[in-house]
N, C-alpha and C positions, 0 to 999 in steps of 0.2 A: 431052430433058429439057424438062420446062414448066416454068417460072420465071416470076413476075411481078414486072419488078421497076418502082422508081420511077423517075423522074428529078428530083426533089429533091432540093436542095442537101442534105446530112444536117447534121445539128445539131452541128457542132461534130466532126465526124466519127463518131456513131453510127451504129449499124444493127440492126434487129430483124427478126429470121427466125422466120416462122409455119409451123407446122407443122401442118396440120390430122390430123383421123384415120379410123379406119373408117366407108367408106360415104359420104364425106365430100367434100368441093374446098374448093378459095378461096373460094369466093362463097357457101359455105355458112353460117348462124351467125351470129358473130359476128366473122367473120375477116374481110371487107369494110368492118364499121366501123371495124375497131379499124387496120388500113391505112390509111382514110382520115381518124382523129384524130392518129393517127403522122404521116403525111406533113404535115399541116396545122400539126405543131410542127415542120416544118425536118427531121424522121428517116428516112435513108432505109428501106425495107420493103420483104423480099424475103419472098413467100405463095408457098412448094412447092408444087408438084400432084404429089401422089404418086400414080405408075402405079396403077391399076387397085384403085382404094380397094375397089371391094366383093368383090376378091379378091384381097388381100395379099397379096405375095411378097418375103419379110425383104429380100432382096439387094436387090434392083430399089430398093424403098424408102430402105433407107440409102444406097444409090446417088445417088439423088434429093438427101436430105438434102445429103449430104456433097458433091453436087455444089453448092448453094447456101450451104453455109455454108462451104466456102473453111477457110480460117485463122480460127478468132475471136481476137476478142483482148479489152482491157479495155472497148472503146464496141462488144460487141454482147452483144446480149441474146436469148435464144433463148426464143419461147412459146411450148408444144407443148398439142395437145388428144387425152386417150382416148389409141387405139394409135399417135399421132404421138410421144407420150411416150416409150416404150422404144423406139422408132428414134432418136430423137434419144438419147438417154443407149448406146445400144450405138456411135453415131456418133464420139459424144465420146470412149469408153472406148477407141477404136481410133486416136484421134489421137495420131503420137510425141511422146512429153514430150520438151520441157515445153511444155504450151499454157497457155492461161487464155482464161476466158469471164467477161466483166462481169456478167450475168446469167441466171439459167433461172427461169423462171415454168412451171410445170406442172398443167395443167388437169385433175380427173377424170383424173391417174395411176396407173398401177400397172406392174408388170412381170412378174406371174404370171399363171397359165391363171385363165379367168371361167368361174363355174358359168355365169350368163347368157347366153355367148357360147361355147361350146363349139367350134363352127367355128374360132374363132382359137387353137388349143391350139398347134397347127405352128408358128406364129408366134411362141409364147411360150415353148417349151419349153426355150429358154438365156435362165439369167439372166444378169444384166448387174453390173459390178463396180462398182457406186452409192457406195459409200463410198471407193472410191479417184478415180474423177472428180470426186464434192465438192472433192475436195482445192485444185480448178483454178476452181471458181466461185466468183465472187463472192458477189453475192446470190442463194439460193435461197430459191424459194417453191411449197409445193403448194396449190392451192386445190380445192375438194372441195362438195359438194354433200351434206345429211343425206337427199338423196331420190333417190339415183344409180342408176336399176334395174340399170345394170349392172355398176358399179366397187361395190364394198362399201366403206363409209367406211372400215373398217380395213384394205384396200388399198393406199390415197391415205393413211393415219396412217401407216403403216410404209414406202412411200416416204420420207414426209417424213421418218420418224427415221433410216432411212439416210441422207438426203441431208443431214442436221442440217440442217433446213429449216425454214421458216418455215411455221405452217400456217394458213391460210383457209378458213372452212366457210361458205360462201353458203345459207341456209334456203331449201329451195323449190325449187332452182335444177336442180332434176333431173341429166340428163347434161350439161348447158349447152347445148342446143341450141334449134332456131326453136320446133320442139314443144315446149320446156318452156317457152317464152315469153321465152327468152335473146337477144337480137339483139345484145342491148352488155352491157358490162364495163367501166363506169366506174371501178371499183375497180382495175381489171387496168391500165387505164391511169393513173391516179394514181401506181400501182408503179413504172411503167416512168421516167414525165415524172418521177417523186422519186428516182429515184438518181444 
């Protein structure tokens, strides 16, 4: 397992687990900044590397996950990006009740097969029980993009209204990545530092 984690006092006992997603790492994005404005408020942050991102295999992945996110409880907060999102949400739906998670922020969500991305069909072809895991978070949030070439915005809508979530549309902001001109997520942290 790759894990990167901090040695940071955490705030009060928080902690935020990044979950990046296809094709993807830690160092990829925005996932470098947003670890090193985390750590810089006192939080610890644990960035997954999930095996063999440009060729996903479910098990190995929630493997990964579930290896870093331990127990949550009410000071952690989970942000997932793209196909890090329904790994994390099948992670959760498989933890024995009763858990609780402080918070989920989900980036460009979805949990269904992508005309765009056809290759990840295997990967997607169990869905995931979203309105019964709501039941266990806190705050949720999907954020979304009107220019996503590959999540359809009514993807990332119908997430959110499973998840009765909160929903965020960034103009412009493509899939959030270096190539849409995404590096940070000021907003995304404001979220986190405000709950």
């Amino acid at each position: 397992m790759n894990v990167t984690a901090s040695n940071v006092q955490a705030r009060t006992g928080e902690r935020v687990v990044i979950v990046h997603g296809y094709e993807a790492s830690p160092d990829a994005n925005w996932f470098p900044w947003l670890q090193n404005a985390l750590e810089a408020e006192g939080i610890a942050v644990t960035v997954v590397s999930l095996p063999t991102p440009d060729d996903p295999e479910k098990a190995a992945w929630e493997d990964a996950v579930s290896a870093a996110l331990a127990v949550p409880d009410a000071a952690t907060v989970i942000v997932a990006h793209s196909l890090g999102v329904v790994t994390v949400l099948r992670v959760l739906a498989a933890l024995p009740e009763p858990w609780e998670l402080g918070g989920l922020v989900l980036v460009a969500g979805f949990t269904e097969p992508l005309e765009a991305l056809p290759e990840l069909n295997g990967f997607l072809a169990a869905d995931v029980d979203v309105e019964r895991v709501a039941t266990s978070i806190g705050d949720r949030t999907v954020i979304r993009s009107d220019t996503d070439p590959f999540v359809p915005p009514a993807a990332s809508d119908d997430l959110a209204r499973r998840l009765d979530a909160r929903l965020q549309v960034y103009p412009g902001a493509g899939h959030f990545m270096t190539e849409d001109g995404v590096t940070s997520l000021p907003a995304l942290l404001d979220l986190i530092l405000s709950r």
